[in-house]
C-alpha positions as a Markdown table, in Angstrom:
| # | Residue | x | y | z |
|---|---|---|---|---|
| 1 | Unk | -5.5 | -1.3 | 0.4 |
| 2 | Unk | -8.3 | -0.6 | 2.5 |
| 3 | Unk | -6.9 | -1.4 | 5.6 |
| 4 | Unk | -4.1 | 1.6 | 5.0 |
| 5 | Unk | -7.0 | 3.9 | 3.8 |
| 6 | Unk | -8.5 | 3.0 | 7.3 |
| 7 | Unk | -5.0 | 4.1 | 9.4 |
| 8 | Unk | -5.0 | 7.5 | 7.3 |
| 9 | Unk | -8.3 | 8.4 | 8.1 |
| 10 | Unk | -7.8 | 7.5 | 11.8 |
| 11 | Unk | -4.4 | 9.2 | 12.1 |
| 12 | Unk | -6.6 | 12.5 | 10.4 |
| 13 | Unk | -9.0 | 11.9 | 13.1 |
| 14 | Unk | -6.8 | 13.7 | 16.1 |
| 15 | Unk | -7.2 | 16.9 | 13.3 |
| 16 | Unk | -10.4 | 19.0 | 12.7 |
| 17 | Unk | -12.8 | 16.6 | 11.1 |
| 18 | Unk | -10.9 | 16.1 | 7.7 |
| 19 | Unk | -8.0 | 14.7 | 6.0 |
| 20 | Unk | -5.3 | 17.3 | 4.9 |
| 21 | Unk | -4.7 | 16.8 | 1.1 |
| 22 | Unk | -1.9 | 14.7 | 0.9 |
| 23 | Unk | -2.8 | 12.3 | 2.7 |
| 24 | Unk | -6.5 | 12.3 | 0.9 |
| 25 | Unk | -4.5 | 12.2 | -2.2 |
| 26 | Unk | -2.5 | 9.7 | -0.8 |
| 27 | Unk | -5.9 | 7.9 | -0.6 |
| 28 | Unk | -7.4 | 8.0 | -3.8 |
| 29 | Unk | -4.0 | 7.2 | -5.5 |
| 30 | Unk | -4.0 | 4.1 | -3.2 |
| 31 | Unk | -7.4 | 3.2 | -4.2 |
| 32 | Unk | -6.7 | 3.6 | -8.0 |
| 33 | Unk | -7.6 | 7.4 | -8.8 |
| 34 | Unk | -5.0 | 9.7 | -11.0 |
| 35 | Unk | -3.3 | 12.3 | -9.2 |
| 36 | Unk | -1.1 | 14.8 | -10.3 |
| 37 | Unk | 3.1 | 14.0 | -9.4 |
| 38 | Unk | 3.4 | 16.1 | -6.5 |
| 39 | Unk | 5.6 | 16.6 | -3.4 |
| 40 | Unk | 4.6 | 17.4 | 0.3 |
| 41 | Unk | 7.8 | 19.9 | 0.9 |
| 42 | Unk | 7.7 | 21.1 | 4.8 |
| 43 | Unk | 11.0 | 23.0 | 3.9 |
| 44 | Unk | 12.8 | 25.3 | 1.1 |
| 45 | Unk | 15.5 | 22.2 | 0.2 |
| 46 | Unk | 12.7 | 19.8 | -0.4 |
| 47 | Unk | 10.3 | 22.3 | -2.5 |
| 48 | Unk | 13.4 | 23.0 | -4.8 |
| 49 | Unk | 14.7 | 19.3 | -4.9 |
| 50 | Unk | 11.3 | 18.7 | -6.5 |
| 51 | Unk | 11.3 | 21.6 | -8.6 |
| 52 | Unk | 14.3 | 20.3 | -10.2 |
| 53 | Unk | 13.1 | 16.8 | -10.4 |
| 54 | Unk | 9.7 | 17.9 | -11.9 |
| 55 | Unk | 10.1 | 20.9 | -13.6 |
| 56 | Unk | 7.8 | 24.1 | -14.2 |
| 57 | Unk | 5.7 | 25.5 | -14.1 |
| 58 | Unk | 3.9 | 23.9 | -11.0 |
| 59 | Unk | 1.2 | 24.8 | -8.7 |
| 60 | Unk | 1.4 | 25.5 | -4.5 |
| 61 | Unk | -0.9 | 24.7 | -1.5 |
| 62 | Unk | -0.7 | 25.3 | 2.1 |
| 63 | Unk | -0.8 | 22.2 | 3.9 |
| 64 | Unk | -2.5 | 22.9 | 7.7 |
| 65 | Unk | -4.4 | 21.2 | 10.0 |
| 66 | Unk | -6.1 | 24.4 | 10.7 |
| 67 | Unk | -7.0 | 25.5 | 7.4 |
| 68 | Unk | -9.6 | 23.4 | 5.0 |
| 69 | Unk | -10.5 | 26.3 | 2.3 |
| 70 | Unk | -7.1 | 27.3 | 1.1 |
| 71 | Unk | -8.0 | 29.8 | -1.4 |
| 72 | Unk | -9.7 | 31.6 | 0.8 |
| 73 | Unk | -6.8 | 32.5 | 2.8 |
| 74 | Unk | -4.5 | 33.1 | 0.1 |
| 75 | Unk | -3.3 | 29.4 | 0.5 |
| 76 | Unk | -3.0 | 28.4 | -3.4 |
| 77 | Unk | -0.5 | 29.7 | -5.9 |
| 78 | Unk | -0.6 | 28.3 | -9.6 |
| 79 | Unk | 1.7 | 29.2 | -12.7 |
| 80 | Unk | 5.4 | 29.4 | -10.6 |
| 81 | Unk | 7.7 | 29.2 | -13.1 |
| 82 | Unk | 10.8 | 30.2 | -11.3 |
| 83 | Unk | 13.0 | 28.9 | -7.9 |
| 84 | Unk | 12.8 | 32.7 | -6.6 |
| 85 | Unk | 8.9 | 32.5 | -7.1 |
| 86 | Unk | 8.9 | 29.1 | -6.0 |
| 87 | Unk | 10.8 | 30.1 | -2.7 |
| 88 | Unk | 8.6 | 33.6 | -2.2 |
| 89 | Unk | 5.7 | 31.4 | -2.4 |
| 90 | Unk | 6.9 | 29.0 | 0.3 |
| 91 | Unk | 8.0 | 31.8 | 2.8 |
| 92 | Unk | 4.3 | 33.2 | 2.2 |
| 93 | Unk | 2.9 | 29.5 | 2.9 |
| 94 | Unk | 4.5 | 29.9 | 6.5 |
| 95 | Unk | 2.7 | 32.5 | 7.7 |
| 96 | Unk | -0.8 | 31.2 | 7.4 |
| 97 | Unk | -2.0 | 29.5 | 10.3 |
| 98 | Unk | -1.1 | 25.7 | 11.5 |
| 99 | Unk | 1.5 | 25.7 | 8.6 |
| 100 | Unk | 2.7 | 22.4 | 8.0 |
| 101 | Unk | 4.6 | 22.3 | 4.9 |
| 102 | Unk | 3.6 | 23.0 | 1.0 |
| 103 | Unk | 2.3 | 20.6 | -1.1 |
| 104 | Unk | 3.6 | 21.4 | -4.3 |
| 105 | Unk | 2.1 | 19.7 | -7.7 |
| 106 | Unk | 2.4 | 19.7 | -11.7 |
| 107 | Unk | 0.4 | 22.2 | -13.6 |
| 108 | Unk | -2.4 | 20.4 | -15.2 |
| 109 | Unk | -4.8 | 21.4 | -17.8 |
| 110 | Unk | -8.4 | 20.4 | -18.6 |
| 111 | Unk | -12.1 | 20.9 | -18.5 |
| 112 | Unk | -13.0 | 21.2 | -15.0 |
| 113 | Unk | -15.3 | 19.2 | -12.7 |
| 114 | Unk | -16.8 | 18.1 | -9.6 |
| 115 | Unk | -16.9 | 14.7 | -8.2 |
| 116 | Unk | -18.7 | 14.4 | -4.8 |
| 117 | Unk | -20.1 | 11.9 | -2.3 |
| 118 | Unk | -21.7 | 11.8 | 1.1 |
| 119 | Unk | -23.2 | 9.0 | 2.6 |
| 120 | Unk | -27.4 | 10.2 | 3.3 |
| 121 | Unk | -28.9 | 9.1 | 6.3 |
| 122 | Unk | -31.8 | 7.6 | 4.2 |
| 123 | Unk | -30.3 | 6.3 | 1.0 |
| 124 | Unk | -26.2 | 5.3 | 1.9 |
| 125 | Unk | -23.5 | 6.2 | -0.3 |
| 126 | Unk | -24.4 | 8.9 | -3.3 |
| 127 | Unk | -22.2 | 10.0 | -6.2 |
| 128 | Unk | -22.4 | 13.2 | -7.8 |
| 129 | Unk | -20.7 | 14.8 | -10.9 |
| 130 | Unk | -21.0 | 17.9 | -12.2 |
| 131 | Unk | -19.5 | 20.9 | -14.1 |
| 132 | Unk | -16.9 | 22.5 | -11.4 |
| 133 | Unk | -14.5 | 24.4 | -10.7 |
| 134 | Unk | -15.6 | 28.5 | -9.6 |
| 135 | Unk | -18.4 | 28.0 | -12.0 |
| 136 | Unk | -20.2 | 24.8 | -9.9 |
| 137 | Unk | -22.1 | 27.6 | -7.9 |
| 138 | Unk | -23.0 | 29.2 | -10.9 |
| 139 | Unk | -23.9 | 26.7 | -13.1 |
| 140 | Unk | -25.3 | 24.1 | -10.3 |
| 141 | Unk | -24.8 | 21.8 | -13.3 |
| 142 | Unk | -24.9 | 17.8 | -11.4 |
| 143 | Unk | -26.0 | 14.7 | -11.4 |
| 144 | Unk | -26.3 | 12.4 | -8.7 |
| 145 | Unk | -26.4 | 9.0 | -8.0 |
| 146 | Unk | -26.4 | 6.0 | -6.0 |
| 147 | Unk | -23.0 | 4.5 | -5.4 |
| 148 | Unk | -21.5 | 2.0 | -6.4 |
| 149 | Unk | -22.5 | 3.0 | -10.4 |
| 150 | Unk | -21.7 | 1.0 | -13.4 |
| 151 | Unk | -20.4 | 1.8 | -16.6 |
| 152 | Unk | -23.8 | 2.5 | -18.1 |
| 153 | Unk | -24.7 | 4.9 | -14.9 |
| 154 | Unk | -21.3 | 6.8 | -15.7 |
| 155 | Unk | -22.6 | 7.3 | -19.3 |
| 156 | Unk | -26.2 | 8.2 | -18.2 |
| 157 | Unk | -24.6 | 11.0 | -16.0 |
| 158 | Unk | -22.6 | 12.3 | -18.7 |
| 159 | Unk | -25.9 | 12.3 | -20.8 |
| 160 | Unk | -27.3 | 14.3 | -18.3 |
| 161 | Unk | -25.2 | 17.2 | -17.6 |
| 162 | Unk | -26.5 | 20.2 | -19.5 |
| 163 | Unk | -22.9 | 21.1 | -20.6 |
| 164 | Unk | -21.8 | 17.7 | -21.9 |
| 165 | Unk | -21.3 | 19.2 | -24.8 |
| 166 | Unk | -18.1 | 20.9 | -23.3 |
| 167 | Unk | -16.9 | 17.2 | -22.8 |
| 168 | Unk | -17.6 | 16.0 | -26.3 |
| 169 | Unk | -15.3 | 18.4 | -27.9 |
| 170 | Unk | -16.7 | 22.2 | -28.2 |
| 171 | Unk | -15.6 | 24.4 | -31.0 |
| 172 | Unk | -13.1 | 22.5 | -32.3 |
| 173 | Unk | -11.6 | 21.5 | -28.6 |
| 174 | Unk | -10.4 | 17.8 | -28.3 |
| 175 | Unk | -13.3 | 15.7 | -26.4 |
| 176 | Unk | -12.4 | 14.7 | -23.0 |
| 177 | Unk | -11.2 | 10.8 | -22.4 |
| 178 | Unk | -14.4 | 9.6 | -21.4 |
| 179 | Unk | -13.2 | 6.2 | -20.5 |
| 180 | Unk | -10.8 | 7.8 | -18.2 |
| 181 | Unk | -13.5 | 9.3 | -16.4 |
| 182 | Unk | -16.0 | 6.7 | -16.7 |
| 183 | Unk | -13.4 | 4.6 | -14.8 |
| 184 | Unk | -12.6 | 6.8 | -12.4 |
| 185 | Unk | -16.2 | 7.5 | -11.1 |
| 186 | Unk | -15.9 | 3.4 | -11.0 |
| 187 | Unk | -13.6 | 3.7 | -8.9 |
| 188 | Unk | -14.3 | 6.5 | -6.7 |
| 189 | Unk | -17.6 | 5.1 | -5.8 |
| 190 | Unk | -16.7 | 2.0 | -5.1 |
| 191 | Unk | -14.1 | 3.7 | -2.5 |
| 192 | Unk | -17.3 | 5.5 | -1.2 |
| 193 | Unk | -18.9 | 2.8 | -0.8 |
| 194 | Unk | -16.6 | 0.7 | 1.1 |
| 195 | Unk | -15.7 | 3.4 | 3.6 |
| 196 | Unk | -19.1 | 4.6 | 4.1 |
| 197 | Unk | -18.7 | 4.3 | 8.0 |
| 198 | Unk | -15.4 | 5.8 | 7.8 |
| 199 | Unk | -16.1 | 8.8 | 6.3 |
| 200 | Unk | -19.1 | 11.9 | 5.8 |
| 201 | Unk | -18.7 | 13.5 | 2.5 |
| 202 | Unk | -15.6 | 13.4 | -0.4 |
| 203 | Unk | -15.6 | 16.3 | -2.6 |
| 204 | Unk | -12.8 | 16.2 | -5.5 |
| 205 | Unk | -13.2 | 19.5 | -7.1 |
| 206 | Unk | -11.6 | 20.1 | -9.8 |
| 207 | Unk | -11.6 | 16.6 | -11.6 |
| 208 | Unk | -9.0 | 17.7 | -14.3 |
| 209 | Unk | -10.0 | 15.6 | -17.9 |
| 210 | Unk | -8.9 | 16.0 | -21.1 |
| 211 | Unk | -8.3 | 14.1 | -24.2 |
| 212 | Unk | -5.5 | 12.2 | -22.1 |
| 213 | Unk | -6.2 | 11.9 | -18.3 |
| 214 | Unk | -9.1 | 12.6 | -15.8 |
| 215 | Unk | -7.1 | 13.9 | -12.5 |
| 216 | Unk | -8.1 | 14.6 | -8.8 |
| 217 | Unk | -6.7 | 17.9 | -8.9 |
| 218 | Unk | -7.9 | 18.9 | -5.3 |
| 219 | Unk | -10.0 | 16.2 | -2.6 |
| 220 | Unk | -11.4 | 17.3 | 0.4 |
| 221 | Unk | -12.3 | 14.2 | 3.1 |
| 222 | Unk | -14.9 | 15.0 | 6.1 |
| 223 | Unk | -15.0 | 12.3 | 8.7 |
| 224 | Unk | -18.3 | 11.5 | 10.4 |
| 225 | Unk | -18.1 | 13.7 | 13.9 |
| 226 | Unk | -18.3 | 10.5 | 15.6 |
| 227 | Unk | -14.7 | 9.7 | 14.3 |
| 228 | Unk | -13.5 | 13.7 | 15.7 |
């Protein structure tokens, strides 16, 4: 597993310093992290051959070598419900810059947040999790933590957020599967861990969870500038 993890990251290497999101996704689901069903579609056949397959409504992202904050250039589109949407959103997609295909995803729901990791000069690998989404800015609600963590570190960051009561179940909301995330923060450090020469930073933000599933809705891998 680790050794294909290793070829993805070099291949990204010849880009800008980061992996494009499918293949980060591609990494995480190799190393054991949910991920939503999803399709890289570089033309219109493929992006309605998985419509079809998948069904609506479903969610769109410019895939570029060039570009690494999508939203900001008008790169994401959620909530298509229809093939002519579908297909007005792909034509859009292939004017932004280094265009490269779409990848094209099932519409998830869930509280949202951020899982992080760099590797510090001083202290290795580090975790992070935290409330995310828009509102991680705001809120500046995280934890941190030396990777790899346990089971009983998972919990302890949970304890410590200062909205965990959004997680527990808030107004009469179903509480989030907490075993889903604690294994998944298992998981994700360990990966940190191990590729802590490999890589600089991995933000996954936002960490979809809800009573059913904790997914990696969006990752974002920097490689160490030595690597670019």
């Amino acid at each position: 597993m680790l050794s294909k993890i290793r070829e993805i990251l070099s291949a990204a290497a010849i880009h800008y310093g980061w992996v494009m999101e499918p293949d980060a996704k591609n990494i995480l689901q190799l190393a054991g992290i949910d991920v939503p069903v999803s399709c890289w579609a570089k033309t219109p056949e493929e992006a309605l051959a998985f419509a079809a397959k998948q069904g609506y409504p479903l969610a769109m992202k410019v895939v570029s070598p060039q570009i690494l904050h999508k939203s900001d250039v008008g790169g994401v589109i959620v909530g298509i419900n229809t093939n002519e949407s579908l297909l007005a959103g792909f034509e859009k997609m292939t004017r932004l810059q280094g265009f490269a295909g779409v990848l094209i995803e099932e519409m998830l729901q869930g509280i949202e947040l951020i899982v992080g990791a760099k590797i510090d000069f001083q202290f290795g690998p580090v975790v992070m999790l935290g409330i995310g989404g828009v509102s991680v800015e705001i809120y500046q609600d995280t934890v941190i933590r030396m990777a790899p963590v346990a089971r009983n570190d998972v919990e302890s960051m949970v304890a410590h957020l200062k909205a965990r009561t959004l997680l527990e179940g808030f107004r009469g909301a179903k509480p989030i599967n907490l075993a889903a995330l604690t294994n998944l923060m298992i998981i994700f450090s360990q990966l940190v861990t191990d590729l802590s020469d490999d890589i600089e930073s991995i933000d996954l933000n936002p960490v979809l969870c809800n009573e059913e599933r904790c997914v990696a809705a969006d990752a974002r891998i920097i490689l160490p500038s030595s690597r670019t």
